[in-house]
C-alpha positions in Angstrom: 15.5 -1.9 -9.6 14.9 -2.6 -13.5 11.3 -1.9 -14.4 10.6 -5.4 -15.5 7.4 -7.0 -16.6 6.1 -8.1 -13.2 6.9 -5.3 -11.4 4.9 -3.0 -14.3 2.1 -5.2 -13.6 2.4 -4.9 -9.9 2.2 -1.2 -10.2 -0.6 -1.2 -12.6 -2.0 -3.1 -10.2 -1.9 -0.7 -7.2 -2.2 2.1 -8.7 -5.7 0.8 -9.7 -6.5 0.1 -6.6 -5.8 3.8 -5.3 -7.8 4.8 -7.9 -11.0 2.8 -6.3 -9.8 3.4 -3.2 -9.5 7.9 -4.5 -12.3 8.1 -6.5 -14.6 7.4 -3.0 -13.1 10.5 -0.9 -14.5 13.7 -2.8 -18.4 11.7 -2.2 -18.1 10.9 1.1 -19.8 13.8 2.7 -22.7 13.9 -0.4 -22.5 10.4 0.4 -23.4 10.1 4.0 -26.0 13.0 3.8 -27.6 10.6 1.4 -27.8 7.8 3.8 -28.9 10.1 6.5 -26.2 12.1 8.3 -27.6 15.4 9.7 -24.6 17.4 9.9 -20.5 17.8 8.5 -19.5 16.3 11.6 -22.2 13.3 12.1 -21.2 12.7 8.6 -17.2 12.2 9.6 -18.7 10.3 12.3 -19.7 7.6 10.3 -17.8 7.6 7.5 -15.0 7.1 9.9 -17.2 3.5 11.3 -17.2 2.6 7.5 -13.3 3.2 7.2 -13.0 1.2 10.4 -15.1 -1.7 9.7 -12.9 -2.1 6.2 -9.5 -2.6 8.6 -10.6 -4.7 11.2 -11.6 -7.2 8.1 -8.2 -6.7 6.4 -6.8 -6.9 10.2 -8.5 -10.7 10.6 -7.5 -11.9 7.4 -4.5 -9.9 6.7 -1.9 -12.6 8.3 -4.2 -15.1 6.6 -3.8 -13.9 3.3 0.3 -13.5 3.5 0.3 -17.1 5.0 -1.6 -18.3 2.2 0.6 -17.1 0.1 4.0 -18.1 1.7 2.2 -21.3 1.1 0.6 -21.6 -2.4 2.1 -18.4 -4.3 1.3 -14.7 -4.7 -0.3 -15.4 -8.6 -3.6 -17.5 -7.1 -4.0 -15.4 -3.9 -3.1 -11.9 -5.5 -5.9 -12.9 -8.5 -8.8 -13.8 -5.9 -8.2 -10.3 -3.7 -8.6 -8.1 -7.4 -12.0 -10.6 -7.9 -13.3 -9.8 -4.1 -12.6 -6.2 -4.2 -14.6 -5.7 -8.5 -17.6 -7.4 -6.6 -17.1 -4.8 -3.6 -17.6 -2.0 -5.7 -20.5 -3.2 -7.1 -21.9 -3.5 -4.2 -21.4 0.0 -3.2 -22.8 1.3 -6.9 -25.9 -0.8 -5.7 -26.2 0.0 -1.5 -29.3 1.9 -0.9 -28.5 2.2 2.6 -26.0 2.8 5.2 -25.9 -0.7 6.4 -25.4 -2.2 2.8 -22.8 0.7 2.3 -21.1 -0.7 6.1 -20.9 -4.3 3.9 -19.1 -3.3 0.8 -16.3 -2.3 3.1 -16.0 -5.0 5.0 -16.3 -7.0 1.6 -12.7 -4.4 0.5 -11.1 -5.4 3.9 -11.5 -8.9 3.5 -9.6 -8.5 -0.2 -7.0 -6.4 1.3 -4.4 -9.4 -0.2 -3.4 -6.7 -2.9 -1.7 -4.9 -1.0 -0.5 -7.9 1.3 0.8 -9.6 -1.6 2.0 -6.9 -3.9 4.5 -6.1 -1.3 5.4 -9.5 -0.7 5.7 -9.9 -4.7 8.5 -7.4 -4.8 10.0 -8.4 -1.6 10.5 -12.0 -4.0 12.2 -10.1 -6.8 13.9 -7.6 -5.3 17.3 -7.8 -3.8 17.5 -6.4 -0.3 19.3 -3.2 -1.2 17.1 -2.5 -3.6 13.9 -3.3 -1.3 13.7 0.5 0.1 13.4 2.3 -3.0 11.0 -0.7 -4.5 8.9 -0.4 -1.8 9.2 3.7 -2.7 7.8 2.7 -6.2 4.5 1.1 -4.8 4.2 4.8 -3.4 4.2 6.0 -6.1 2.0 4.2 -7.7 -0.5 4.6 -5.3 0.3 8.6 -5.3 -0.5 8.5 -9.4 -4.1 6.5 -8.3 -4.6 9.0 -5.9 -3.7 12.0 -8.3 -6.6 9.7 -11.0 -9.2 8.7 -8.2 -10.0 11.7 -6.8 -10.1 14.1 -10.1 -12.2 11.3 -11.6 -14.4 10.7 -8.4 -14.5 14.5 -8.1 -15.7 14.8 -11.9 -18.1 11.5 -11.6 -20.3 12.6 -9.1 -21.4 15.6 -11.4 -22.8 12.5 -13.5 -24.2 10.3 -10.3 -23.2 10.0 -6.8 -22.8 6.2 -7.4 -21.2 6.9 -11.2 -17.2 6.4 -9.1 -18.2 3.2 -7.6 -19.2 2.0 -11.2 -16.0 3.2 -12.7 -14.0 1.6 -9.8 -15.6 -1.6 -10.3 -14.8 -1.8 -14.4 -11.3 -0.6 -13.7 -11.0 -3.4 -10.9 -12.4 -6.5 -13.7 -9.9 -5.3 -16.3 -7.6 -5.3 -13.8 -8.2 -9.2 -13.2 -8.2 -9.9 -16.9 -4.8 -8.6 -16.9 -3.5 -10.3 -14.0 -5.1 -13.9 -15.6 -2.6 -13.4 -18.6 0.6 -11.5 -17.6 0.8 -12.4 -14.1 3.7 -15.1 -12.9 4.7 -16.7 -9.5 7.6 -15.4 -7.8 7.6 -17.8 -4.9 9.5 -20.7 -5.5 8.5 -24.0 -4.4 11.5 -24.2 -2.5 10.8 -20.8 -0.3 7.5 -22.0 1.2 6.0 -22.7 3.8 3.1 -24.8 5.0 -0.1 -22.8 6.2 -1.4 -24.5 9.5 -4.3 -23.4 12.1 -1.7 -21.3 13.5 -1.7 -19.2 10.7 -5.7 -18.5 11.3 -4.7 -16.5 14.3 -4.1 -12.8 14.0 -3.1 -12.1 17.3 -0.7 -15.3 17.4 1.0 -14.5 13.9 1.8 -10.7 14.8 3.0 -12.1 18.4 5.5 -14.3 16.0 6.5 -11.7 14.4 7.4 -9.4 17.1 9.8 -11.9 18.4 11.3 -12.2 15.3 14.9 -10.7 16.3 14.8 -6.8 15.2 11.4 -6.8 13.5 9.9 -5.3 16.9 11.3 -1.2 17.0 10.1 -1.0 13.2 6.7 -2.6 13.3 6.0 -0.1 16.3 7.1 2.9 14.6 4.8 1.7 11.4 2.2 1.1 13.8 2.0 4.7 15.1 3.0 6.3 12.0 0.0 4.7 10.0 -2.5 5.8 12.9 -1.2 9.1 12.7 -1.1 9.3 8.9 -4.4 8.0 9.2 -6.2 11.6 9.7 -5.6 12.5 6.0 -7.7 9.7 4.6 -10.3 10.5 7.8 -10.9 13.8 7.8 -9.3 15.9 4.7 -12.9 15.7 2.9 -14.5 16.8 6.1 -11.9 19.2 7.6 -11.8 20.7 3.5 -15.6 21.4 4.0 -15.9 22.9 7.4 -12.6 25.1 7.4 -12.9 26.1 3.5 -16.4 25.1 2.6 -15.1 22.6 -0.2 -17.4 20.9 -2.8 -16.6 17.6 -4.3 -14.8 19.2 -7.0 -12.3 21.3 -5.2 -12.2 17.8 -2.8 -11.5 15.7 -5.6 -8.8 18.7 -6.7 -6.3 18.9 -3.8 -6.6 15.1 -3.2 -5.1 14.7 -6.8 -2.5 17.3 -6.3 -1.7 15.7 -3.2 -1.3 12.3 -5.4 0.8 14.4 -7.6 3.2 15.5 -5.1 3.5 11.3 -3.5 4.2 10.3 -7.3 6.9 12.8 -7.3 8.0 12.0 -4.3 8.0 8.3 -4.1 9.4 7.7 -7.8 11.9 10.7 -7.9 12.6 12.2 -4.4 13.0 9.2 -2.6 15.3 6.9 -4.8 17.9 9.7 -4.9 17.7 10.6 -1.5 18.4 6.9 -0.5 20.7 6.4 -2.8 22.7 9.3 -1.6 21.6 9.7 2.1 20.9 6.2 2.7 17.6 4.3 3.9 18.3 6.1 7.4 18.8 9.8 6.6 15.7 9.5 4.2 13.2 8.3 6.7 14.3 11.0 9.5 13.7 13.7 6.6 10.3 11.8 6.1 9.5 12.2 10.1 10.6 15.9 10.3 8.1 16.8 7.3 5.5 15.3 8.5 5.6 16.9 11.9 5.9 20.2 10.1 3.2 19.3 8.3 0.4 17.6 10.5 1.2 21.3 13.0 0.4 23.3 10.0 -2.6 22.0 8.9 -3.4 21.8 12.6 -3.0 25.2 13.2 -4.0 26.7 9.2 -6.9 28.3 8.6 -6.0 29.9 5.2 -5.5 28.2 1.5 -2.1 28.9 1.7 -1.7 26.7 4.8 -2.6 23.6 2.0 -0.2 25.0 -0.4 2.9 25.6 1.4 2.2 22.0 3.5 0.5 19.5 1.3 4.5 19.0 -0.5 5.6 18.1 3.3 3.2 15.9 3.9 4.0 14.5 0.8 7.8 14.2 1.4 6.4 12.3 4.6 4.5 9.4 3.0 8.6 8.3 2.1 8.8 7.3 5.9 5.9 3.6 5.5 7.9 2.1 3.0 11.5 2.7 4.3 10.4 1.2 7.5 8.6 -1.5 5.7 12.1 -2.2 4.1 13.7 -2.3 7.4 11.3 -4.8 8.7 11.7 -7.1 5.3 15.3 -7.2 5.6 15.1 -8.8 9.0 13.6 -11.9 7.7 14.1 -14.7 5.2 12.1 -15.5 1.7 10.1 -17.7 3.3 8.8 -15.1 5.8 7.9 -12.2 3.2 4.5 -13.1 3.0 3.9 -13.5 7.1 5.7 -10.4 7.8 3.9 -7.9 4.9 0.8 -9.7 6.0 1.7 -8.2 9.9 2.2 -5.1 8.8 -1.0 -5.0 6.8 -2.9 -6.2 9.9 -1.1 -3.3 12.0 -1.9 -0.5 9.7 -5.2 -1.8 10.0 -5.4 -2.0 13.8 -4.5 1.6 13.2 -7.0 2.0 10.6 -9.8 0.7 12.5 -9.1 3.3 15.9 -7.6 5.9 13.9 -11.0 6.8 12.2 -12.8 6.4 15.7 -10.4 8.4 18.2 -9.6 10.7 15.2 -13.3 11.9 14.0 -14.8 12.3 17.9 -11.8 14.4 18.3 -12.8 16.6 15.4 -16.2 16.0 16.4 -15.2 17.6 19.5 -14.3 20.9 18.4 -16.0 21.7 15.8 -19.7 21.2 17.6 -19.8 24.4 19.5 -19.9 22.5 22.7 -16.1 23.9 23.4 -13.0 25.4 21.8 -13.5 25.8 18.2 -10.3 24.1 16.5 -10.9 21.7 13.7 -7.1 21.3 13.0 -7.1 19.5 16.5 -6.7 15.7 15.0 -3.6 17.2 12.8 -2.1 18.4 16.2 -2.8 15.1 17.9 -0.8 12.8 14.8 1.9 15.1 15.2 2.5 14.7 19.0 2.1 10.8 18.4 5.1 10.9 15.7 7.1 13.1 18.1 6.6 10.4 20.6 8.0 7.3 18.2 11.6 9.4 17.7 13.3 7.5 19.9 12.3 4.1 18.6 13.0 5.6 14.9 16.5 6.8 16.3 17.7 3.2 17.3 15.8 1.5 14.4 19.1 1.8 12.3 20.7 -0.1 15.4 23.3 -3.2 14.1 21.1 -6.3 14.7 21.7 -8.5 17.7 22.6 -11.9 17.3 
């Protein structure tokens, strides 16, 4: 796909939004023993309720925010998310407390249309063939925000532990001002679709969706591959400090060279590899690495464990947006928007237990109350990956007509 104008802006766009999204992770433990957490493990505890309370928001109005723009256009509802989410970050520069802290995210949840509607912008201007390796390039541009965010979080916090949330919050207005006068529509007026009271249902829309002839095996296997994927943004910070005893700094550090290795990945690995292997072949290297990888870290206890399996977990961060292209080319333009706006709301189902089911399990073991393993939630993502394979296997199934 040709790097035109929109799609540079759509990038810039994400990759800005990694960066306020990266620039959080290496303060979160400072963080929460500022608001009151006693120990590492309290501290995961309820940063993982803050990560939780930002997806069930983006769960409620994630359907609502594709809808709306099926309806009135990804410029108008793609401008107001970037708004929301430069006045989130203020208020987390601001939050005294836990509590105020616990608002800001659920202020970023509500927002979560950048996302929603970035991927339903390139679903517009993309041709299908070219959707997997598009949807490759929003990786990548995360990946470069999360080489950015972290380093610059990492280095921040030296100044002030709220100096990242000021920097995400200027990055985040000049990001509107940009969108104001480069931004076009790519829905057409033709392609849309009214939004009724239908479409203020969560639970109906993603029941829609699932009926939706062929959509169901991949929005599973997104599902459970977010919620597994899930313990990286959860627990790296945290499992960095108890198995290693990592400051921000060295936080901040392998969190950017894990961004490096998803840029590489997601803007040179994976356009080769489906242009040669194909969409299919691609995504079962992606599941295969990141088994390998979430039973290494689950069972490392040495630097070297980080080095030799941060690249696989990298290589599996190709396997979201090829099944995110499999779901996109089972609908029609008019159902982009509804169908990246169910995905959003399912990675956020994840997100919201993920953080919950994932931190008491590290909780668990690392409290001295029973076996000491705090690789434990890396183990449990792996066995749930290994338990979508035979979905995966048949998502490459002719569709039934």
């Amino acid at each position: 796909m040709k790097l035109s104008g929109p799609f540079l802006f759509i990038l810039a766009t994400l990759m800005i939004d990694a960066i306020g999204i990266g620039i959080v992770f290496p303060i979160m433990p400072d963080l929460m023993d500022r608001v009151g957490a006693g120990s590492t493990a309290e501290g995961a505890f309820w940063g993982g309720i803050m990560m939780s309370a930002y997806a069930a928001a983006m769960f409620l109005f994630g359907p609502i925010i594709g809808s709306l723009s099926d309806a009135y256009g990804r410029r108008p509802v793609l401008i107001a998310a970037l708004v929301t989410l430069t006045i989130d970050y203020v208020i987390m520069a601001v939050a005294q407390t836990y509590w105020v802290l616990l608002v800001g995210r659920v202020v970023a949840g509500m927002a979560g249309a950048t996302y929603i509607t970035a991927t339903a912008y390139i679903a517009d201007i993309a041709k299908p063939e070219e959707r997997g390796a598009a949807f490759g390039m929003i990786g990548a541009a995360f990946g470069i925000g999360f080489v950015l965010g972290p380093a610059m979080g990492g280095l921040a916090s030296g100044w002030h532990i709220t100096a990242p949330f000021w920097i995400a919050a200027g990055l985040s207005a000049l990001n509107v001002a940009f969108g104001v006068f480069v931004l076009p529509e790519s829905l057409k007026p033709e392609n849309r679709r009214p939004f009724g009271r239908r479409d203020l249902n969560p639970f109906g829309t993603i029941l829609r969706a699932f009926v939706i002839p062929g959509l169901a095996i991949p929005l599973i296997c997104l599902f459970v591959f977010e919620f597994a994927n899930m313990v990286y943004a959860t627990l790296w910070a945290f499992w960095g400090r108890e198995v290693f005893g990592w400051d921000g700094f060295t936080i901040g550090l392998t969190l950017s060279a894990y961004g490096v290795l998803i840029a590489g990945v997601q803007a040179g690995i994976l356009p080769q590899l489906t242009k040669r292997l194909g969409d299919f072949a691609t995504l079962k290297i992606a599941v295969a690495s990141g088994i390998v990888a979430m039973v290494g870290f689950g069972l490392g206890n040495a630097v070297w464990a980080v080095i030799v399996f941060l690249p696989l977990a990298a290589l599996s961060d190709m396997a979201p947006p090829l099944m995110t292209a499999f779901a996109a080319n089972r609908v029609g333009e008019d159902q982009q928007g509804l169908v990246q706006g169910v995905i959003a709301s399912l990675s956020s189902i994840a997100a919201v237990a993920a953080p919950l089911a994932l931190t008491r399990v590290f909780e668990r073991f690392v409290s001295g109350d029973g076996p000491y393993l705090p690789g434990a939630p890396y183990l449990l993502a792996a066995v749930l990956i290994v338990a979508i394979i035979p979905l995966i296997l048949r998502m490459n199934a002719p569709l039934e007509r």
